[in-house]
C-alpha positions in Angstrom: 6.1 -20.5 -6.0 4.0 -21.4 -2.6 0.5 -19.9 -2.7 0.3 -17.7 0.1 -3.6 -17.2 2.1 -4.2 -13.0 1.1 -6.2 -11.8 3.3 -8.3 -10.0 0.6 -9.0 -13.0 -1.4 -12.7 -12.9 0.9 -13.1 -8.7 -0.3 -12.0 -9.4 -4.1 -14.9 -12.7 -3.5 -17.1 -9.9 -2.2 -16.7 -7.3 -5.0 -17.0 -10.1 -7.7 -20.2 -11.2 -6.1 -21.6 -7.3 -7.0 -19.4 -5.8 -9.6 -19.4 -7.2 -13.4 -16.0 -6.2 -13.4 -13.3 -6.0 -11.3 -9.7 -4.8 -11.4 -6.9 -5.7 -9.2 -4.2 -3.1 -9.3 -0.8 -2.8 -7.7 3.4 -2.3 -7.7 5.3 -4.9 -9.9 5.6 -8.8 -7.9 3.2 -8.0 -5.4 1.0 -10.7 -6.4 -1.8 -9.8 -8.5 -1.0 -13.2 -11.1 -0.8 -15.1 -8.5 -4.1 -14.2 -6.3 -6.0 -14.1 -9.7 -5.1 -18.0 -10.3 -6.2 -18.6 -6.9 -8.8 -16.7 -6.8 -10.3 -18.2 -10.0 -8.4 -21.3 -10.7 -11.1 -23.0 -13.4 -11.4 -19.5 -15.2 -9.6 -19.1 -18.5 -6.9 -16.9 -18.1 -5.1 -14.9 -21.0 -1.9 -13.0 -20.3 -1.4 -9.4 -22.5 2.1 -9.9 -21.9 2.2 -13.1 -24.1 2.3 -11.5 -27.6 -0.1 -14.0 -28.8 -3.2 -13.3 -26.5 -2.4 -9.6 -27.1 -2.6 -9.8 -30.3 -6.3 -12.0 -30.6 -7.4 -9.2 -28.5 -5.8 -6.4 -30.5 -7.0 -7.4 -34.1 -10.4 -8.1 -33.3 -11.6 -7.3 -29.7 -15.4 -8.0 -29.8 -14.6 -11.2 -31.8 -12.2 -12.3 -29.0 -14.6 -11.9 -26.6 -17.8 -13.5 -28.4 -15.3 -16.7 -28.7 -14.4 -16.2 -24.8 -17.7 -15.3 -23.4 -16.9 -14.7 -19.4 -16.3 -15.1 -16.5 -12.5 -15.0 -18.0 -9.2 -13.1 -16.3 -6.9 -11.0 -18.3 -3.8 -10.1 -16.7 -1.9 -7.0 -17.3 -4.8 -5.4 -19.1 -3.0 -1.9 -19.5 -1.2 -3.0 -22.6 -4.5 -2.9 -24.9 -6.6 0.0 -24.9 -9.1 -2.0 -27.0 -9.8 -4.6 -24.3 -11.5 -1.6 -22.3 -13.8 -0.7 -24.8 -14.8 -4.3 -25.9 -15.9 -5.3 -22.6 -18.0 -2.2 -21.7 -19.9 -3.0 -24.9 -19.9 -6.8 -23.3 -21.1 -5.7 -20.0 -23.5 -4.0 -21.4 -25.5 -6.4 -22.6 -26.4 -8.0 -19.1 -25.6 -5.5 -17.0 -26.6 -6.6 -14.0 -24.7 -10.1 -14.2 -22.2 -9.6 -11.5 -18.0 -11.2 -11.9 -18.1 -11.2 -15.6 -13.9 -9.9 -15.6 -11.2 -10.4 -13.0 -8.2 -8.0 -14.4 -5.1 -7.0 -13.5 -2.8 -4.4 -14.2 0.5 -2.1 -13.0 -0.3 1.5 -12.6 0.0 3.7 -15.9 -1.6 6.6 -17.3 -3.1 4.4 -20.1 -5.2 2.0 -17.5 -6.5 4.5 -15.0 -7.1 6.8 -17.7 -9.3 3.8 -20.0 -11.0 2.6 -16.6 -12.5 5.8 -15.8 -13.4 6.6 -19.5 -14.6 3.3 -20.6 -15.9 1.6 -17.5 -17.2 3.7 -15.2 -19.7 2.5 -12.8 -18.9 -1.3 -14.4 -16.0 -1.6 -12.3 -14.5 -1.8 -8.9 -10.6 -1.1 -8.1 -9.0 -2.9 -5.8 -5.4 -1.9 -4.8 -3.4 -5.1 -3.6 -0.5 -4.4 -1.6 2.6 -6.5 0.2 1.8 -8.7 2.4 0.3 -7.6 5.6 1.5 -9.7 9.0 -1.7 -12.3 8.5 -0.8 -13.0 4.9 3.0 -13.6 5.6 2.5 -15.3 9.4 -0.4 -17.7 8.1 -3.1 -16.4 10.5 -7.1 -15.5 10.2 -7.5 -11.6 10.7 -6.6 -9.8 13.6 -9.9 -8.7 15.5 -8.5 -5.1 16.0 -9.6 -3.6 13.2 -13.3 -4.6 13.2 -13.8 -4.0 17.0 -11.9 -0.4 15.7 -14.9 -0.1 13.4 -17.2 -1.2 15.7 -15.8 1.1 18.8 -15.6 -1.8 20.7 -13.0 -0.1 23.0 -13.4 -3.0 25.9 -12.8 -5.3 23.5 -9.5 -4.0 22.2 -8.4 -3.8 26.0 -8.7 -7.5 26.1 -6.6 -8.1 23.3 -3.3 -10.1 23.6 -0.1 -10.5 21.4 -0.3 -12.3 18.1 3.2 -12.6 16.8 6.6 -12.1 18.2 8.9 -9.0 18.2 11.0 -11.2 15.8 8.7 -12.2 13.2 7.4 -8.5 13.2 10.8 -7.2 12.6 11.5 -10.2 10.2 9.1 -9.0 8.1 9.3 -5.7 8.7 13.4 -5.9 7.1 12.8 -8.2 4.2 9.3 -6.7 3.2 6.3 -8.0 2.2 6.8 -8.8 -1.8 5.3 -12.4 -1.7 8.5 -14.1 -3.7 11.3 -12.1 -2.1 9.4 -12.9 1.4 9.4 -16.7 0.7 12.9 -16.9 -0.2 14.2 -14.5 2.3 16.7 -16.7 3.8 18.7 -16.9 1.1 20.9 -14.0 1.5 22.5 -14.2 -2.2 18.7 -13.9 -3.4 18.1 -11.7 -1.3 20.4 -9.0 -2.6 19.9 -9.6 -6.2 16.3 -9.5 -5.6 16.3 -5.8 -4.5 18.7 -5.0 -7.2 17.0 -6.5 -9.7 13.2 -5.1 -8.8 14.9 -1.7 -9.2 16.5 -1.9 -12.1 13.4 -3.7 -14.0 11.2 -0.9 -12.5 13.0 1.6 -14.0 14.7 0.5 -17.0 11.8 -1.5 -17.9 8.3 -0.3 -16.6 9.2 4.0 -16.1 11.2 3.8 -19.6 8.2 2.4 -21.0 5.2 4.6 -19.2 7.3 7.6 -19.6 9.9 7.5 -22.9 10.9 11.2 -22.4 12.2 11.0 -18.9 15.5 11.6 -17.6 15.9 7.9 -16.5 19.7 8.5 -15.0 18.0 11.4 -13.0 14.9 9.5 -11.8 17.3 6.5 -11.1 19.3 9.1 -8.3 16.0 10.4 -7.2 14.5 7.4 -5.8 17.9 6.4 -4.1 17.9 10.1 -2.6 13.6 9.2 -1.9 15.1 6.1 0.0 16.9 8.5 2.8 14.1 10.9 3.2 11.3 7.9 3.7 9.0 8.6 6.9 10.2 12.7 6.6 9.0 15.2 5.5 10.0 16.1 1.9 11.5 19.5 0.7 11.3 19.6 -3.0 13.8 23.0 -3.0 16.6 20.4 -1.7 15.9 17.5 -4.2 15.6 20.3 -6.8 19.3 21.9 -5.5 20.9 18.2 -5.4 19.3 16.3 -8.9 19.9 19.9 -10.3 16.5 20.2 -12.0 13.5 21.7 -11.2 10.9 21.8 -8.2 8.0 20.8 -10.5 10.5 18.6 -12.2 10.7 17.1 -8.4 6.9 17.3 -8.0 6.6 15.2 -11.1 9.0 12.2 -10.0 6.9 12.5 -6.6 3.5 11.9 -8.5 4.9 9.2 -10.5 6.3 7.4 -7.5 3.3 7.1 -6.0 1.4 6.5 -9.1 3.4 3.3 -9.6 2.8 2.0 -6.0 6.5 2.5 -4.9 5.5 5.6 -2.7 2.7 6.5 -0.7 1.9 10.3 0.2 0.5 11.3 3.2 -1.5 14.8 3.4 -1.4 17.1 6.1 -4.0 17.0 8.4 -5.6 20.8 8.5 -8.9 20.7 9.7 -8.0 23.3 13.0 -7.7 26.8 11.5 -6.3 28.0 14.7 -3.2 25.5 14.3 -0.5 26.4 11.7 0.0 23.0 10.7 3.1 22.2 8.1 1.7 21.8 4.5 4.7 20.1 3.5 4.4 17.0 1.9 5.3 13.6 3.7 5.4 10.0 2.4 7.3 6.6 2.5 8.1 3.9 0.5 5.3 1.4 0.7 7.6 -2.0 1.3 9.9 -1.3 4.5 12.3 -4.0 2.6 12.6 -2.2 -0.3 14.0 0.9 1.9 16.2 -1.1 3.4 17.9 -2.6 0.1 17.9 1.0 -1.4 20.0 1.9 1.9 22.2 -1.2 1.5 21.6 -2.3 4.8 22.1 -5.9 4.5 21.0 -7.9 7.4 18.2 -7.1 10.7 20.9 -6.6 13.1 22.0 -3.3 10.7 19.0 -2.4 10.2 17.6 -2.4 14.3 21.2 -0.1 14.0 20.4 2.2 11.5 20.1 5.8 11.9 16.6 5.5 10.0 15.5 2.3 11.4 12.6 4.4 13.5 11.3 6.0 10.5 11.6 2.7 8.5 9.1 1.0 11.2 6.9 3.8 11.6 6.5 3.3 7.5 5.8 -0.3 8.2 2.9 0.3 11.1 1.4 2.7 9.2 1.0 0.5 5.8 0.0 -2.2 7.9 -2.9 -0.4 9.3 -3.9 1.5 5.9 -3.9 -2.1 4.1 -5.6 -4.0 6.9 -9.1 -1.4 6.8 -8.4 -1.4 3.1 -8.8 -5.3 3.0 -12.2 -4.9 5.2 -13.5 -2.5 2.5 -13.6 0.6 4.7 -14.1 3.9 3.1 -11.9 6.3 5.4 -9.3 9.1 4.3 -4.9 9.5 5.9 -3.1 11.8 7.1 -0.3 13.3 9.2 -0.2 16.2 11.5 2.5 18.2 12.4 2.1 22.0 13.6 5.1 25.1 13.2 5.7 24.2 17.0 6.6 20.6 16.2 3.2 18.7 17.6 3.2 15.9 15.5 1.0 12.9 15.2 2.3 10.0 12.9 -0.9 8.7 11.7 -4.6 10.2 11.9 -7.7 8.2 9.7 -11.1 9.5 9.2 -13.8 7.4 8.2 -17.5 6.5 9.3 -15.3 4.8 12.7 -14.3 8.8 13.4 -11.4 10.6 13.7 -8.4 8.1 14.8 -4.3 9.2 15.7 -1.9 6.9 16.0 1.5 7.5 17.7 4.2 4.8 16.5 6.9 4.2 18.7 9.9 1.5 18.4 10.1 1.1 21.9 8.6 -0.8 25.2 6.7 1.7 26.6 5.9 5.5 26.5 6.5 8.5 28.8 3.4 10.3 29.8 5.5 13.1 28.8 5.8 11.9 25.0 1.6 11.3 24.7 0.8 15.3 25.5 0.8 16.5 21.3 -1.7 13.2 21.5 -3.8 13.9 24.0 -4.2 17.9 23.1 -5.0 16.6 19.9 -7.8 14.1 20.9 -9.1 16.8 23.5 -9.3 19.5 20.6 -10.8 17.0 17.8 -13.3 15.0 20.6 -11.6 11.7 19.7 -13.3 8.7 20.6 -10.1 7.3 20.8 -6.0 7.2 20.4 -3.5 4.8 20.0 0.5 4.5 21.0 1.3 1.4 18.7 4.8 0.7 20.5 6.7 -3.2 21.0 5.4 -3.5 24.5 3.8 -6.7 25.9 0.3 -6.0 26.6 -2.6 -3.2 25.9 -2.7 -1.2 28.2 -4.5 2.3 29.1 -2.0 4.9 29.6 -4.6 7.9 29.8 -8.5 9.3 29.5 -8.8 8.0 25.9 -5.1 7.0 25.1 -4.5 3.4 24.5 -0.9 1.7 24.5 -1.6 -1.4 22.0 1.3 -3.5 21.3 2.4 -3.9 17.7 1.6 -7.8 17.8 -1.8 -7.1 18.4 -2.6 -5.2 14.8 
């Protein structure tokens, strides 16, 4: 398969450069093989999956690593709990020598669990995600973000377009899994892509991380999670329809989003005086993978669809949480949404301040629709908001309100 340009290949460089060890993380075929070979293409590379490699590391894991001294790569590192201990004791020996270990693994409770016990402190996480529109589109970060960091708000006014309303929604419909991207035109592929990436996630990687679960029911929950993407989610109704619990519900919810296939979003409650919804609210991470789970087969069904607003409104908002992700930034997400239906779509916090976004499919935007934004920036002294829409050209719509065209992020 064609090696795509990732845009966090320069922050993975970075960490290396200061961490002894560091651990790429992240959903099933998003990448993480691939970017470690590119990343560090003279390294040896060992693969737990191949039973052979597992097993030199399983039966004697300090010996395998003497007779492999680093830098080496091990890929899929949550299949040997031994591997974490041996290379704390490894580290430890020249501490401050920084990329000793490039690893790689899917989510589990096994590898979060032996990071934070063995290699605390040794190690930095890095969560790689589909592609964002630079990765797929072949083109050097978009400005936005840093002159966002930077409050360069004259800057951002000068921005123009970087892609076209059809390679957005290209990308948007078929997702941003590297292979299934490549070989998107392919409509047979296509299908039995999505089918396929379900089926191995479940019967495969949720049989093996959790052998007691009803797999049948989990199977019906994440279609069911499929409708109810971008909303927010009422456990008592899942509970009524999968017949089971509402902590059975909770429990699907965490392991969703503990294998990359869902991302929560917290409600945003810092004003006492609003009674904000507490409810939680999420989407599926890849806006393709929605649209296979919905069986809608082609863009022009999908621009159709009854959930195609809340299916692109998924898609902005990953694209903006990955892009500050890639530049390193520390910042927390969240939605707001009060009891009188005020709503903001997206709000981040970090050291660039308080930050809502509005998504909108559209053109333009009413100066009726940006009031719940601008009472929001007035109460929380903003420095700035944003109306991410599919118009042409950024453009200031009010004190502090800023209409920036999709193509632009």
């Amino acid at each position: 398969m064609h090696m795509l340009d990732r845009s966090c290949e320069i922050s993975i460089g970075y960490l290396l450069e200061r961490f002894p060890v560091v651990a790429v993380i992240g959903a099933r075929q998003v990448g993480k093989s691939t970017l470690i070979q590119k990343i560090w293409p003279a390294v040896r590379q060992f693969d737990l999956e191949n039973v052979r490699h597992l097993d030199l590391i399983e039966e004697d894991v300090e010996f395998f690593l003497a007779q492999n001294p680093a830098p080496i790569s091990l890929d899929e590192a949550q299949l040997s709990d031994a591997l974490f201990k041996g290379i704390r004791v490894a580290v430890d020996r020249n501490r401050s020598q920084a990329g000793q270990y490039l690893i790689s693994g899917s989510s589990s409770p096994t590898l979060l669990k032996n990071i934070s016990e063995s290699l605390a402190g040794r190690i930095a996480i890095y969560e790689l995600n589909p592609l964002t529109f630079e990765d797929a589109l072949g083109l050097q970060p978009s400005p936005f973000y840093s002159l966002l960091i930077e409050q360069d708000l004259d800057a951002i006014a000068g921005l123009k377009p970087r892609y076209t309303r059809a390679q957005l929604f290209d990308l948007s419909f078929n997702g941003g899994y590297p292979e299934h991207y490549l070989k998107r035109q392919d409509a047979i592929f296509h299908h039995q892509w999505m089918d396929n990436y379900i089926r191995t996630y479940i019967d495969r990687d949720i049989r093996a991380l959790f052998p007691n679960l009803q797999l049948a029911v989990y199977r019906r929950f994440i279609r069911m999670l499929a409708t109810s993407s971008g909303q927010l989610i009422n456990a008592s109704q899942f509970a009524r329809s999968l017949d089971v619990s509402q902590p059975t519900i909770k429990k699907y919810l965490e392991i969703a989003e503990g294998t990359f296939l869902w991302r929560s979003l917290p409600s945003f409650q810092s004003n006492r005086r609003k009674r904000v919804i507490k409810m939680p609210k999420g989407h599926f991470r890849d806006s393709g993978l929605v649209c296979g789970l919905l069986n809608i087969y082609s863009q022009d069904a999908w621009l159709n669809h009854p959930n195609f607003g809340q299916i692109w409104e998924s898609f902005i908002i990953e694209q903006v949480i990955n892009s500050l992700k890639i530049r390193l930034q520390s910042f927390q997400y969240y939605f707001y949404r009060t009891q009188h239906q005020a709503e903001i779509d997206l709000v981040v916090e970090g050291e660039f301040g308080l930050i809502p976004f509005e998504i909108k499919t559209g053109f333009r935007t009413s100066a009726k629709k940006l009031r719940h934004l601008n009472t929001f920036i007035k109460e929380h002294n903003c420095p700035v908001g944003f109306v991410v829409n599919n118009s042409e050209r950024v453009e200031k719509l009010a004190d502090k309100i800023i209409q920036l065209p999709a193509s632009c992020l």
